[in-house]
DSSP file (Angstrom, degrees, kcal/mol; ACC not computed):
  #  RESIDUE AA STRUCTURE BP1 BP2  ACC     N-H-->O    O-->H-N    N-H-->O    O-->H-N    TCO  KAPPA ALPHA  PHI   PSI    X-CA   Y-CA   Z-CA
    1    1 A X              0   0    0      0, 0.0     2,-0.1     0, 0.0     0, 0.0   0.000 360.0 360.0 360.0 157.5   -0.4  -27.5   13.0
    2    2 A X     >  -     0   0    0      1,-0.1     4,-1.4     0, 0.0     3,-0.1  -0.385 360.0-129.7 -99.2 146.4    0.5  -30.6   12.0
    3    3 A X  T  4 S+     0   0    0      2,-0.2     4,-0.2     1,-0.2    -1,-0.1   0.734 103.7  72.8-106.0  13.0    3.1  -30.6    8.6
    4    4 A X  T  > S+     0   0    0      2,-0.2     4,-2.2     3,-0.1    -1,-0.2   0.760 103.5  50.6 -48.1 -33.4    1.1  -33.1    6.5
    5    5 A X  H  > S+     0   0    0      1,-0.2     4,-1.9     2,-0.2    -2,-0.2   0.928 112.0  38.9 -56.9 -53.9   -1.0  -29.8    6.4
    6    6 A X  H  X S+     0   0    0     -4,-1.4     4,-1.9     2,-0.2    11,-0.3   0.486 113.1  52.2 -68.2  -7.3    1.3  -27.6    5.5
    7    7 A X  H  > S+     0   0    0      2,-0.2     4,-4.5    -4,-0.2     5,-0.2   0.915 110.6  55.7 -97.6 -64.4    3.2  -30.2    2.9
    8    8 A X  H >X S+     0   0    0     -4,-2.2     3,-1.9     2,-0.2     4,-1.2   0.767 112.1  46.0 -14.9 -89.0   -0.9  -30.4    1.6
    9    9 A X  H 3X S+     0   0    0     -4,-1.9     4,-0.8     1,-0.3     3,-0.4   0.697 113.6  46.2 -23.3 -86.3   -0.4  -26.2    1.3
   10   10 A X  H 3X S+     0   0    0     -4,-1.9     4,-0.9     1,-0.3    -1,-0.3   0.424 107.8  52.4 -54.5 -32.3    2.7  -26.5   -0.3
   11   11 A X  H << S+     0   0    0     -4,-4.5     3,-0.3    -3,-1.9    -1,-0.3   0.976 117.3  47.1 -60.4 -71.3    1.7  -29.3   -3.1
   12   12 A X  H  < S+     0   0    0     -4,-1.2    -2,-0.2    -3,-0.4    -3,-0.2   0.519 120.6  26.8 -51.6 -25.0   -1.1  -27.0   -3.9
   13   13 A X  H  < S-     0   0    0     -4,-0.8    -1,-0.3    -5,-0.2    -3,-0.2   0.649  90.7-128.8-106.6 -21.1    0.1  -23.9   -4.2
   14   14 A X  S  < S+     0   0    0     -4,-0.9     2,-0.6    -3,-0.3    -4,-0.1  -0.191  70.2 124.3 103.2 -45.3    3.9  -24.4   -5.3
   15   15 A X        -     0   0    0     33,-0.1     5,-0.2     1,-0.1    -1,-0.2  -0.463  66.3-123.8 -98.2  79.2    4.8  -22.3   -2.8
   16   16 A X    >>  -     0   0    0     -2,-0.6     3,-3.2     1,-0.1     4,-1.1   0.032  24.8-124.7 -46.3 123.4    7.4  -23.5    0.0
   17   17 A X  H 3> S+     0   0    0      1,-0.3     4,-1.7   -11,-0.3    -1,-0.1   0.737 103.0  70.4 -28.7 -46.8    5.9  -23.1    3.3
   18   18 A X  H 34 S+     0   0    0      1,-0.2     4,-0.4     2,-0.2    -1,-0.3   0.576  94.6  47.4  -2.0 -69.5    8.9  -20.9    4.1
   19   19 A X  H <> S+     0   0    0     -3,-3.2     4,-2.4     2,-0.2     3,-0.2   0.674 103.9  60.2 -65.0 -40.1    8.3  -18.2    2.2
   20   20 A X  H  X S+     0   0    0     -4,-1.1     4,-0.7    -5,-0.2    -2,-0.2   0.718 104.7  48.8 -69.1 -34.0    5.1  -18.0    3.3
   21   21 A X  H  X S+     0   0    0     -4,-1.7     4,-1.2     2,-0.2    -1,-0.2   0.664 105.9  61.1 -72.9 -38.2    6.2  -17.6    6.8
   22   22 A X  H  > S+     0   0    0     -4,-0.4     4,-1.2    -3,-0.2    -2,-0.2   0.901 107.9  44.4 -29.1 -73.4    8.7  -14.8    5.7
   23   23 A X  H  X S+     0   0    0     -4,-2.4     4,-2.1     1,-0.2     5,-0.2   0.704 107.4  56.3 -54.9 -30.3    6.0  -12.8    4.4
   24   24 A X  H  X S+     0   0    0     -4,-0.7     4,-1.6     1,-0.2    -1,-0.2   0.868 113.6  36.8 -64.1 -34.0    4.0  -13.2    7.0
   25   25 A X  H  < S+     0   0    0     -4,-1.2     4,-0.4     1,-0.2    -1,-0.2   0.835 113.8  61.8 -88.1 -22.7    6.6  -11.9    9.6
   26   26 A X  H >< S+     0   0    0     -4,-1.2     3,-0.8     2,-0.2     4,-0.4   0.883 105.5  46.1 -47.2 -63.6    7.6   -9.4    6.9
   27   27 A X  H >< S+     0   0    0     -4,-2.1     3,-1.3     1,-0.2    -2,-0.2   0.981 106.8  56.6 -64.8 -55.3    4.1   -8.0    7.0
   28   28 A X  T 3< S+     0   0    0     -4,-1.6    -1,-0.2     1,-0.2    -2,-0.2   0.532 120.3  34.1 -61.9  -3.5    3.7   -7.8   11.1
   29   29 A X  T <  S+     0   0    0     -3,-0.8    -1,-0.2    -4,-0.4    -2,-0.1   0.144  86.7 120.8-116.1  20.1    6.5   -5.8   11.2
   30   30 A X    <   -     0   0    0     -3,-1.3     2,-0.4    -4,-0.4    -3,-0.0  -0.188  63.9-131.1 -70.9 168.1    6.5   -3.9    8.1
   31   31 A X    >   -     0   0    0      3,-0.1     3,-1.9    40,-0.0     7,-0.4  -0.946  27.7-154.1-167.0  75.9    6.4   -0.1    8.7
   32   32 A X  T 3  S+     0   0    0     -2,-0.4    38,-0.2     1,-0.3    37,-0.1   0.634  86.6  51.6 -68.0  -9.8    3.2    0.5    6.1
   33   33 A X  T 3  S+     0   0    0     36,-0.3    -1,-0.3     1,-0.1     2,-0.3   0.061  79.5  97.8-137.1  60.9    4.2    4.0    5.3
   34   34 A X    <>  -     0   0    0     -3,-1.9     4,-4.0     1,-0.1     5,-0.3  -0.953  67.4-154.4-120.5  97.4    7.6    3.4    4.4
   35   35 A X  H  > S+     0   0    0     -2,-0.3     4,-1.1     1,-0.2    31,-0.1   0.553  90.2  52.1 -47.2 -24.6    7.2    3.2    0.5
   36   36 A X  H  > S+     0   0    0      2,-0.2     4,-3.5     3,-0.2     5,-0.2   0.825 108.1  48.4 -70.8 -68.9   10.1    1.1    0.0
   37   37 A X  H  > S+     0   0    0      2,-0.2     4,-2.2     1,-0.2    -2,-0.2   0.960 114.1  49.4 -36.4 -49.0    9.1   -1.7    2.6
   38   38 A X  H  X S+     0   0    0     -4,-4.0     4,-2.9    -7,-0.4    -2,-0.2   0.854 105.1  57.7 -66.8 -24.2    6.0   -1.5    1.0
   39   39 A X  H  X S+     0   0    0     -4,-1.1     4,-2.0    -5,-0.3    -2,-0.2   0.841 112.8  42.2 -30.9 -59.6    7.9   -1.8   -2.5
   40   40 A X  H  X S+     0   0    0     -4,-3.5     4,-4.1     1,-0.2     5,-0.4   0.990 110.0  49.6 -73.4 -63.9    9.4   -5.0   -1.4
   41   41 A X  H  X>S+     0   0    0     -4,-2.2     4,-2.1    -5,-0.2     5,-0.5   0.933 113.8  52.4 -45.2 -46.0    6.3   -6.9    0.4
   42   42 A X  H  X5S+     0   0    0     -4,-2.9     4,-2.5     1,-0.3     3,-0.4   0.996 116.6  42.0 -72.1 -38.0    4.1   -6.0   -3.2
   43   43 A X  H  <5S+     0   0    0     -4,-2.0    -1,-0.3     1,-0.2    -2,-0.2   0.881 110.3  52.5 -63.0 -29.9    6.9   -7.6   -5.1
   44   44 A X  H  X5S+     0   0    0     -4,-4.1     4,-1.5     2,-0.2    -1,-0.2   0.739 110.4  49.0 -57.2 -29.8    7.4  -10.3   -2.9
   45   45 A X  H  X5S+     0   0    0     -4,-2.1     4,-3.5    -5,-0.4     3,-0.3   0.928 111.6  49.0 -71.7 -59.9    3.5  -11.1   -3.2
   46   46 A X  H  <XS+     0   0    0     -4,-2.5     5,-2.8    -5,-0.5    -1,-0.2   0.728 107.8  53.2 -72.9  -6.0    3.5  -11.0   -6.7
   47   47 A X  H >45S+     0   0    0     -5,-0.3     3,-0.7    -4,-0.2    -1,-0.3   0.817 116.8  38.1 -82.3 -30.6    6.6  -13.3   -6.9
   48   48 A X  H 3<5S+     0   0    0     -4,-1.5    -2,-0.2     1,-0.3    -3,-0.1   0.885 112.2  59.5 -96.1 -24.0    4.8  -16.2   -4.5
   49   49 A X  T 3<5S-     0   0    0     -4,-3.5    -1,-0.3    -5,-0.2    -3,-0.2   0.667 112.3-128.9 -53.2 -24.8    1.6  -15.2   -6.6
   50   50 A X  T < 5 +     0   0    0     -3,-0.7     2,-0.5    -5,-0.3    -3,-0.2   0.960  67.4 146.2  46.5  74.3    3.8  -16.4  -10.1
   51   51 A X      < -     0   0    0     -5,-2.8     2,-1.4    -6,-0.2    -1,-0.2  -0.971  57.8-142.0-142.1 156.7    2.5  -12.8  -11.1
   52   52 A X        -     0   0    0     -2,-0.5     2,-1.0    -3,-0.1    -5,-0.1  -0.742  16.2-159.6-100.8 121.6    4.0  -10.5  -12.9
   53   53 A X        -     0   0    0     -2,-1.4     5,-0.3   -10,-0.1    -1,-0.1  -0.681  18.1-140.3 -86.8  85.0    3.3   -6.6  -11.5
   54   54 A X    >>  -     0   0    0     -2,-1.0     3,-3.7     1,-0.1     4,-0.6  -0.233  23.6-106.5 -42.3 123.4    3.9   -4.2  -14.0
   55   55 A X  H 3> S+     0   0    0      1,-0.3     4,-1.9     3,-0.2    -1,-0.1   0.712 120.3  45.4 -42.4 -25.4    5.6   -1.1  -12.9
   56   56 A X  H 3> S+     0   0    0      2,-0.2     4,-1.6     1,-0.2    -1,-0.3   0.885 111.6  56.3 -88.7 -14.9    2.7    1.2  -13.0
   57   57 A X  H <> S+     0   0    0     -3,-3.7     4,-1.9     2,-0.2    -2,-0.2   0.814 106.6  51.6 -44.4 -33.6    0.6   -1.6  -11.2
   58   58 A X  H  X S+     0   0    0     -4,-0.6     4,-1.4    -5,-0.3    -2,-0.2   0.814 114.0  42.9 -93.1 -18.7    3.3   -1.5   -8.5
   59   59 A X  H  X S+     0   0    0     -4,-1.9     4,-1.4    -5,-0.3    -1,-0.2   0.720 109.1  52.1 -44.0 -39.4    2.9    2.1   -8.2
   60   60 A X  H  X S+     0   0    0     -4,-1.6     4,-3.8     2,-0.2     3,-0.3   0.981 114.1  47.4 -71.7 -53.5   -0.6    2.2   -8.3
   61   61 A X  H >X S+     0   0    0     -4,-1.9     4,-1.9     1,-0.3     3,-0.8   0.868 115.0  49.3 -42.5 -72.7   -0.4   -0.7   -5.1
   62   62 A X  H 3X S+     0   0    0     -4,-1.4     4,-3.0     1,-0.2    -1,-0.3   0.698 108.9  46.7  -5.2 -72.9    2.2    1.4   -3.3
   63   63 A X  H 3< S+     0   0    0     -4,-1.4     4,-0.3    -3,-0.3    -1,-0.2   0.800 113.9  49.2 -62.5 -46.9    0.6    4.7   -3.3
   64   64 A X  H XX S+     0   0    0     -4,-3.8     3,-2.6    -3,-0.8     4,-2.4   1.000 119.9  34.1 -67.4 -55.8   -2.4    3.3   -2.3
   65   65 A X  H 3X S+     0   0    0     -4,-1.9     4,-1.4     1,-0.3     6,-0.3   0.802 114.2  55.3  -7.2 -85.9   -0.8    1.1    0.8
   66   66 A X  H 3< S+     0   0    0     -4,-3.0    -1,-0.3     1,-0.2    -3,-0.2   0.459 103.3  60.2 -72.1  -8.5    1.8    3.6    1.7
   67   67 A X  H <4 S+     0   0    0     -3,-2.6    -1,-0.2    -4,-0.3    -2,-0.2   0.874 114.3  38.4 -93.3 -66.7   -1.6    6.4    2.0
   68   68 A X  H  < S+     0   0    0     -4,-2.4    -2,-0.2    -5,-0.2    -3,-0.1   0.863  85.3 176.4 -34.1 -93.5   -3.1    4.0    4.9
   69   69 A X     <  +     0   0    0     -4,-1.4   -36,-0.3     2,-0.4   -37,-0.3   0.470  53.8  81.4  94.7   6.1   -0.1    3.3    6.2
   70   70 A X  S    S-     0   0    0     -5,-0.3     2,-0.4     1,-0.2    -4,-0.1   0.445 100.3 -15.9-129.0  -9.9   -1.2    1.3    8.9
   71   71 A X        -     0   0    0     -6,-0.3    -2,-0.4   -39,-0.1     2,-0.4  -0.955  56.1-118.0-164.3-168.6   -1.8   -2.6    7.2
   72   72 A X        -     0   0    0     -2,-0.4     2,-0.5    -3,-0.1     3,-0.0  -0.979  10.3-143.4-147.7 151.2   -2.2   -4.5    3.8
   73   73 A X     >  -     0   0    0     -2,-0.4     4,-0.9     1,-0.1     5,-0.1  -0.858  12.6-164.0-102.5 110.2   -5.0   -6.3    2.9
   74   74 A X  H  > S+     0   0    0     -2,-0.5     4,-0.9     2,-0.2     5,-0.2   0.876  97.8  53.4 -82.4 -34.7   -3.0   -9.6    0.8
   75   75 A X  H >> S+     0   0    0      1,-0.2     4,-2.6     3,-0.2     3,-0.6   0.975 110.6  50.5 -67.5 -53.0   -6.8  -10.3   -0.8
   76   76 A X  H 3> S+     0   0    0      1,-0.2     4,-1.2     2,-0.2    -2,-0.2   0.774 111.6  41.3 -32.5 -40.4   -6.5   -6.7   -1.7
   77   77 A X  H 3< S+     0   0    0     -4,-0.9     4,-0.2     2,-0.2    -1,-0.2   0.745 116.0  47.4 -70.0 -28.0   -3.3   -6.7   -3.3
   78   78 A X  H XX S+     0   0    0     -4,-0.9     3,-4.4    -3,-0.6     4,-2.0   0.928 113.6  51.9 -91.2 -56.6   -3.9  -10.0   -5.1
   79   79 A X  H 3< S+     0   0    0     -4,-2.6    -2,-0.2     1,-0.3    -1,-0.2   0.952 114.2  43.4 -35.6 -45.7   -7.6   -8.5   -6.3
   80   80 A X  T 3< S+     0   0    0     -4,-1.2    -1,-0.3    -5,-0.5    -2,-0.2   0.617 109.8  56.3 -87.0   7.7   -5.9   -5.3   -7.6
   81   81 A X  T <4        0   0    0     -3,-4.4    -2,-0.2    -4,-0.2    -1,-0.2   0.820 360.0 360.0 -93.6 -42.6   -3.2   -7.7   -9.2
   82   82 A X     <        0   0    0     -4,-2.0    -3,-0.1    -5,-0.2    -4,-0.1   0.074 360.0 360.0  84.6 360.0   -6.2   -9.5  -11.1
C-alpha cells in the first residue's frame, strides 16, 4: 500500500500508523488466554480508541477474551466499549 493511504488513515483517525501496526502484531502473537496480555492489548485499544475503559469494563472484556482464549474480535471490543 501506497503511504498517501495510510497518511489519509492517519489524518482521519488521529492515530499514527505505527501504533496501529504494533497492535496488530501485538494481536497475531498474543497468547489469548494469558489474562495479562489480554490486559494490555484491551488497554491499548481503548488508548488508540481515545476511550476511556473503566476498570470493571476491563474486567468484564478480559474475562470474556481470556474464556475463548484463542482470538479477539477488535469490532467486539470497541462494541462492548460503546
Amino acid at each position: 500500500m501506497n503511504d498517501s493511504f495510510f497518511k489519509k488513515i492517519e489524518s482521519k483517525t488521529g492515530v499514527p500508523m505505527e501504533e496501529v501496526f504494533a497492535l496488530a502484531n501485538a494481536i497475531q502473537y498474543a497468547d489469548f488466554s494469558d489474562e495479562r496480555q489480554v490486559r494490555k492489548i484491551v488497554r491499548k485499544v481503548g488508548r488508540l480508541a481515545n476511550k476511556e475503559v473503566p476498570p470493571h469494563m476491563e474486567d468484564e472484556l478480559v474475562k470474556s477474551i481470556v474464556k475463548n482464549g484463542n482470538s479477539v474480535n477488535l469490532s467486539d471490543i470497541q462494541r462492548m466499549m460503546g
